[in-house]
Legacy VTK file of the C-alpha trace (Angstrom):
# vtk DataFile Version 3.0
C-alpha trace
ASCII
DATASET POLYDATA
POINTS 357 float
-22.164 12.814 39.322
-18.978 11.834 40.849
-17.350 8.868 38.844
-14.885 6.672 41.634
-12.707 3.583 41.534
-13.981 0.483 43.441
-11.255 1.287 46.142
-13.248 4.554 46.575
-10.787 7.291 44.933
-12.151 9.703 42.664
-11.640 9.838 38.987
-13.857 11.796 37.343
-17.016 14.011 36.891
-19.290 12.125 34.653
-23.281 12.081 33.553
-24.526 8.609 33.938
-26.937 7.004 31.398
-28.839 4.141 32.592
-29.984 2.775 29.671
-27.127 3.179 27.333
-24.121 0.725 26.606
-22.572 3.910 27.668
-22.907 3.895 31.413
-20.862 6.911 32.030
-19.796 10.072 29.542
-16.997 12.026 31.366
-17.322 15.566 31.931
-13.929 16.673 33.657
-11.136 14.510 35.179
-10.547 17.857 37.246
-11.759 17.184 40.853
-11.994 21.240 40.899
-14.047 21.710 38.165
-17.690 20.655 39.265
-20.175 20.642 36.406
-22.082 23.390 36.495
-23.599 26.421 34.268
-19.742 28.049 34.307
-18.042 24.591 33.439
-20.077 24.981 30.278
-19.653 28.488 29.654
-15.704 27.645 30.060
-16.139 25.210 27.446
-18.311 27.005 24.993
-15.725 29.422 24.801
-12.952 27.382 24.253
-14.783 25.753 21.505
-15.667 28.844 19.956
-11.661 30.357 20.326
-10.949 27.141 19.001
-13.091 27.975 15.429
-11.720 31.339 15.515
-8.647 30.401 15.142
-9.358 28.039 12.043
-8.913 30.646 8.401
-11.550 28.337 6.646
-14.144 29.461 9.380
-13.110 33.121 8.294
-14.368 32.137 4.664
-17.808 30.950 4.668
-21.291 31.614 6.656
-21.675 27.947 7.938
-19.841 26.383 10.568
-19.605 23.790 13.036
-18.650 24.917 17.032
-18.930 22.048 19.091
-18.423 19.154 18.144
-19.511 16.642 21.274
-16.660 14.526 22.468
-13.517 16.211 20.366
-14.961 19.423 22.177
-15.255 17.648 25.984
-18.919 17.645 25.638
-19.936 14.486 24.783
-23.361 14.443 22.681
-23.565 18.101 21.907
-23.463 19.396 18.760
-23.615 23.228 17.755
-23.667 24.295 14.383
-24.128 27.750 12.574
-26.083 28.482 9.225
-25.974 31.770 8.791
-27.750 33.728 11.233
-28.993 30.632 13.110
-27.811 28.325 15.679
-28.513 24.238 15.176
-28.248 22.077 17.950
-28.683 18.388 19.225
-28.507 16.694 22.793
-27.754 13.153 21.980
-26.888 11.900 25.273
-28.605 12.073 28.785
-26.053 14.273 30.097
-26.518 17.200 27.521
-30.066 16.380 27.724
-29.938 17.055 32.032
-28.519 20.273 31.282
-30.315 21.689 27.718
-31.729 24.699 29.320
-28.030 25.624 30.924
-26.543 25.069 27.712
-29.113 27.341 25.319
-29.051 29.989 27.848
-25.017 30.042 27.371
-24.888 29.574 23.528
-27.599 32.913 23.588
-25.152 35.024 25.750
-21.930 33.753 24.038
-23.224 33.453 20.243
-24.981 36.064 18.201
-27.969 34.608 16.336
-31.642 35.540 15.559
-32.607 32.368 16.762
-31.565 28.860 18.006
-33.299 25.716 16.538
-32.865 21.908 18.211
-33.025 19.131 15.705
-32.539 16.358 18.416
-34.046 13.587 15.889
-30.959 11.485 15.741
-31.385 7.955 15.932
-28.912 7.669 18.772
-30.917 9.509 21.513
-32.919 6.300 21.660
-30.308 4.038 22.400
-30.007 6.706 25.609
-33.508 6.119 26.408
-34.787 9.693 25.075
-37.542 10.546 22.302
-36.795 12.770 18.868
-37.736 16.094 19.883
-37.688 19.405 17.293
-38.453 23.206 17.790
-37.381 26.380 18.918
-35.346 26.986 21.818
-34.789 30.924 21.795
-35.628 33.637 19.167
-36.813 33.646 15.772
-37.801 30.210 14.069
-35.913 29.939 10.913
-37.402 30.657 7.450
-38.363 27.180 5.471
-34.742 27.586 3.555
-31.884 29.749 4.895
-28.636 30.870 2.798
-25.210 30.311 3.421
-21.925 31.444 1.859
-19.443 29.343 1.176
-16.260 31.470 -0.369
-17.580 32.452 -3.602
-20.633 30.117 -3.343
-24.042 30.060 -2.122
-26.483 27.566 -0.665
-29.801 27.350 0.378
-29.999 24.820 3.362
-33.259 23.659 5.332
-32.396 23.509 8.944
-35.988 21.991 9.910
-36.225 19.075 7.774
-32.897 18.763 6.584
-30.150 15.788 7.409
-28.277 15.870 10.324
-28.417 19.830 11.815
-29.447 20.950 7.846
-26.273 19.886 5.536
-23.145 18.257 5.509
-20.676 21.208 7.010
-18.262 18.619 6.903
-17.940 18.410 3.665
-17.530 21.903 2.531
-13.598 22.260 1.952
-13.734 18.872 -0.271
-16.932 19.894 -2.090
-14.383 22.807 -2.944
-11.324 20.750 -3.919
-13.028 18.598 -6.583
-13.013 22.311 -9.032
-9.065 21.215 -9.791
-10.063 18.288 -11.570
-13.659 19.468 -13.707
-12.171 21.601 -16.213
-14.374 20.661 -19.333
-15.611 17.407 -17.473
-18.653 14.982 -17.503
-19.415 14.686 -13.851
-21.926 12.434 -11.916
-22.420 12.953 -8.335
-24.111 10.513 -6.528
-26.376 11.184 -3.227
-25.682 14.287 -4.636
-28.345 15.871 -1.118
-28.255 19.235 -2.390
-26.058 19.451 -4.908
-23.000 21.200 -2.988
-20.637 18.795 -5.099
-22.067 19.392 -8.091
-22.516 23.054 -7.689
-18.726 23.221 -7.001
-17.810 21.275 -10.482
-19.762 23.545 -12.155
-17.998 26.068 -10.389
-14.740 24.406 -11.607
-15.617 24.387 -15.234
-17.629 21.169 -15.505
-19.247 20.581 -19.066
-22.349 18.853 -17.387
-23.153 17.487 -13.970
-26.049 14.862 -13.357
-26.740 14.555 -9.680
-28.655 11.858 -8.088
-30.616 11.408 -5.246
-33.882 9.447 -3.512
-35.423 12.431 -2.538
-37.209 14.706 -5.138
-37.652 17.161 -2.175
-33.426 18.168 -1.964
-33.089 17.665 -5.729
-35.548 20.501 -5.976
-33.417 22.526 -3.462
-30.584 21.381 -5.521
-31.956 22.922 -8.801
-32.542 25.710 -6.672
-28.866 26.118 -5.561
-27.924 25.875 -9.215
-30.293 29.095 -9.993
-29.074 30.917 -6.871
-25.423 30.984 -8.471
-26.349 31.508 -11.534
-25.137 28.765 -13.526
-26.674 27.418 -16.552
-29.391 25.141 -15.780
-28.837 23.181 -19.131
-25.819 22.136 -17.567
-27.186 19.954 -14.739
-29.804 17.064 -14.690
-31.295 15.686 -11.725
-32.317 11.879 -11.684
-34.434 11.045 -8.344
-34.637 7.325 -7.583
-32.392 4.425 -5.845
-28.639 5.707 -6.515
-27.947 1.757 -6.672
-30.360 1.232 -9.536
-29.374 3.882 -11.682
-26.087 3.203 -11.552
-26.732 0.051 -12.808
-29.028 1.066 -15.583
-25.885 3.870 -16.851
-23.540 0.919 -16.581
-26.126 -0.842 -18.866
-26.607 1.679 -21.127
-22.857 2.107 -21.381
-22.593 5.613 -19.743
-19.434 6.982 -19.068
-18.114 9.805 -17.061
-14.674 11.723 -16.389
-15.475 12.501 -12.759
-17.889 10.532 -10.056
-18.295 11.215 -6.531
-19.626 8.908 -4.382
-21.089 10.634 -0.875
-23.314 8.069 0.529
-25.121 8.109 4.110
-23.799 5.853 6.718
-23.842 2.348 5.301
-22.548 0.811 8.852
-24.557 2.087 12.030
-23.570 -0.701 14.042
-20.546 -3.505 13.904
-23.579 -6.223 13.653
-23.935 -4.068 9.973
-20.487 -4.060 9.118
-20.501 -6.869 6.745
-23.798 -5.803 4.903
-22.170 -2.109 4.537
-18.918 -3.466 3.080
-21.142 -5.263 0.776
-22.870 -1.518 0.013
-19.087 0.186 -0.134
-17.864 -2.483 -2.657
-21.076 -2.900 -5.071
-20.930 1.190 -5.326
-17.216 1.712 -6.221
-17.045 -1.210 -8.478
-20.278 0.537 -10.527
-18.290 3.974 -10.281
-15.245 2.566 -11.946
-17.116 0.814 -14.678
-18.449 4.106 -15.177
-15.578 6.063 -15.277
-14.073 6.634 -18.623
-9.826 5.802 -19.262
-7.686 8.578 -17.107
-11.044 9.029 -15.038
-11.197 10.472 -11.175
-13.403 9.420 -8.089
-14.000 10.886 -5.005
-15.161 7.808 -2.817
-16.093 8.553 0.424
-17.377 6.561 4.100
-18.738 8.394 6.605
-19.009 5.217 8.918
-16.791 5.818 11.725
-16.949 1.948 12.632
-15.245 1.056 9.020
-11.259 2.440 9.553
-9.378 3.950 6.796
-7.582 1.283 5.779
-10.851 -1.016 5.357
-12.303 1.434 3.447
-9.138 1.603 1.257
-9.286 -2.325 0.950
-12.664 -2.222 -0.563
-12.330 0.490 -2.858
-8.733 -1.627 -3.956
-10.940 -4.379 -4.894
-13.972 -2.781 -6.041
-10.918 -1.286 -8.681
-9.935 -4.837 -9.311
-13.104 -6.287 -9.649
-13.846 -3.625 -12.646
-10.373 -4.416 -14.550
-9.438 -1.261 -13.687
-5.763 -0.104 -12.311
-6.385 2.936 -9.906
-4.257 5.134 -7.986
-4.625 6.977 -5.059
-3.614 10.594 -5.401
-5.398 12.279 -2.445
-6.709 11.497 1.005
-9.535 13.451 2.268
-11.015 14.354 5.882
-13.978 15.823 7.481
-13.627 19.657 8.022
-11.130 21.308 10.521
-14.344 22.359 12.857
-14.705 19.020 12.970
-11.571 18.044 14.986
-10.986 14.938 16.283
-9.628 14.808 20.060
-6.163 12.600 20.500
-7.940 10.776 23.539
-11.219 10.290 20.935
-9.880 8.614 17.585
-13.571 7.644 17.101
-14.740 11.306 16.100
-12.850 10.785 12.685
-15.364 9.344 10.893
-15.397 10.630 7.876
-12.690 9.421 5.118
-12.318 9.828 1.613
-10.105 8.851 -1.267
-9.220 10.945 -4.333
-8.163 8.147 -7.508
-7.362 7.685 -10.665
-8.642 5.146 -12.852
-6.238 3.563 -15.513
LINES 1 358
357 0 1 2 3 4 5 6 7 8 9 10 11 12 13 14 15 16 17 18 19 20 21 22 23 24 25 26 27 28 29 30 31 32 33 34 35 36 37 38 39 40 41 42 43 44 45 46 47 48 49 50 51 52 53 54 55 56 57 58 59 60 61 62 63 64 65 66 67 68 69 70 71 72 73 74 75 76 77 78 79 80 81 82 83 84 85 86 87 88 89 90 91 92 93 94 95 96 97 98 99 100 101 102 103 104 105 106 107 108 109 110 111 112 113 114 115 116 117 118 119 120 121 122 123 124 125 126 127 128 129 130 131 132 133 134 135 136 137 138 139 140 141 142 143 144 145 146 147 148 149 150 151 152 153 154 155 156 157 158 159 160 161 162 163 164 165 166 167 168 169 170 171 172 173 174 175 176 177 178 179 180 181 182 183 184 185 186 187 188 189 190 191 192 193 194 195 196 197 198 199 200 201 202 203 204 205 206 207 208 209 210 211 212 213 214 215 216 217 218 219 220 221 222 223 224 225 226 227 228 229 230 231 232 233 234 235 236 237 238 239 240 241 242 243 244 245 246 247 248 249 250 251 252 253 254 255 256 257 258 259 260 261 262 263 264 265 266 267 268 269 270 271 272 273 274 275 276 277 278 279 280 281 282 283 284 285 286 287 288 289 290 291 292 293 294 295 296 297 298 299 300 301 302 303 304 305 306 307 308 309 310 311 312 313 314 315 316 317 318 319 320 321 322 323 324 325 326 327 328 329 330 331 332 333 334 335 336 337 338 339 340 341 342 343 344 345 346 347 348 349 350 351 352 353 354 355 356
């Protein structure tokens, strides 16, 4: 629809949502560019050149090609597991034009098949139901693998978070091998293990990865088999990450790496308190855990809780635990997930790399 100012000039092209906070998600500010089934092949493809462009693309089997706003198409996601497409249409607008837009990714894409996993919570807040299945082609297999550099992964894209893992995680999954020569690591909401896989990877004495969900540990042990490490190397404890890391504090466990990769603590700014709460009781475990000279990889993937927040509680969660720490590494989500300069909200993710004194 056509978006105008109350003195009746144009602005924009736009897909209104009635029942969303979010009236109206702008397509174009171009008064020549009418939305249509070119305007998204136009912007398919510049997604796509975009990722082409990007060397860590070039390295693995996984990637992610649209991401919604930062790629001027707000609520669509596209992502790639190996031979198959993953997609979600989180707003009314991409929902208006779903068939336009899995017609274009099968003509621009090459794929055996192209799965929606619209379940995210956020399609209700536009008035639309969770809906699952096959859009085109083959459905995929119950796990699919991926290659990630010189490592592999078996992923479920049917019941697995978000579109089937955390793609934006890869490159820092990979950048934790420079510090696990020889270590004692624990990963914590470890999902599937791509953390831990990657210390072992790095030269990690043992790895203990923790999640609620017997279901991904097993795909987790699984991912430990398919690369061939030594499966004495690795436990997997399934249960409340909270709790257990209380009950190692307890026991007076200690470890010489920890990462912390928890879901979304803060959904909403009504939550932000409670999830600061969550942020701080986390990190100040993890640094009572961490033996002398000992590293953490914190992370928030709450967009609503900025960088410098989340630096603030992981500062006093240090504090609180006696323990002098020093920040020798920021980390970000993966470069095909780019953030748009007229979006800052698409950086959500944000990590810090420390050392514990």
């Amino acid at each position: 629809m056509a978006v105008h100012a109350t003195d009746g000039r144009w602005l924009a092209w736009g897909a209104y949502s009635p029942q969303s906070q979010i009236r109206i998600r702008v397509w174009s500010f171009e008064a020549d560019e009418p939305v249509a089934a070119s305007f998204f092949q136009r912007r398919l493809q510049a997604a796509m050149g975009l990722r082409q462009k990007l060397p860590q693309c070039a390295q693995v089997t996984a990637r992610r090609w649209v991401n919604a706003e930062s790629d001027h198409l707000p609520g669509l996601i596209v992502d790639q597991y190996g031979d198959f497409l993953v997609c979600q249409f989180l707003t009314a607008g991409t929902e208006y034009w779903r068939e336009v837009i899995a017609d274009q990714l099968q003509e621009l894409i090459p794929a055996r098949g192209l799965y929606e996993r619209s379940d995210a919570d956020v399609r209700l807040k536009e008035g639309l139901t969770s809906r699952c299945g096959l859009l085109w082609g083959q459905a995929p297999p119950d796990l699919v693998e991926i290659r990630l550099q010189d490592v592999s992964m078996w992923v479920d894209l049917i019941q697995g978070h978000k579109t089937g893992a955390y793609l934006d995680q890869i490159h820092n999954q990979a950048m934790i091998r420079a510090y696990c020569s020889k270590a004692e690591v624990l990963n914590c909401f470890c999902y599937t293990g791509g953390f831990g896989i990657q210390a072992l990877k790095g030269g990690a004495a043992h790895v203990t990865q923790i999640d609620a969900s017997s279901r991904v540990l097993d795909i987790s042990s699984r991912n430990v088999a398919l690369n061939g490490l030594d499966e004495r190397r690795v436990d997997h404890l399934c249960g409340n990450v909270f709790e257990i890391l209380r009950k190692l504090r307890d026991t007076r466990r200690q470890f010489d790496l920890i990462v912390l990769d928890p879901p979304k603590f803060v959904a909403s700014k009504g939550q932000l308190e409670k999830g600061t709460r969550g942020y701080k009781d986390i990190n100040l475990l993890a640094f009572k855990l961490l033996r002398p000279d000992g590293v953490l990889f914190t992370f928030s993937c709450s967009g609503l809780v900025p960088p410098m927040l989340f630096q603030k509680i992981v500062s006093d969660a240090a504090l609180d635990a006696d323990r002098r720490a020093t920040i020798v590494g920021r980390l970000d989500q993966a470069a095909d997930h780019p953030v748009g300069l007229n979006f800052p909200e698409g950086r959500y993710l944000k990590g810090l790399i420390c050392f514990a004194g």
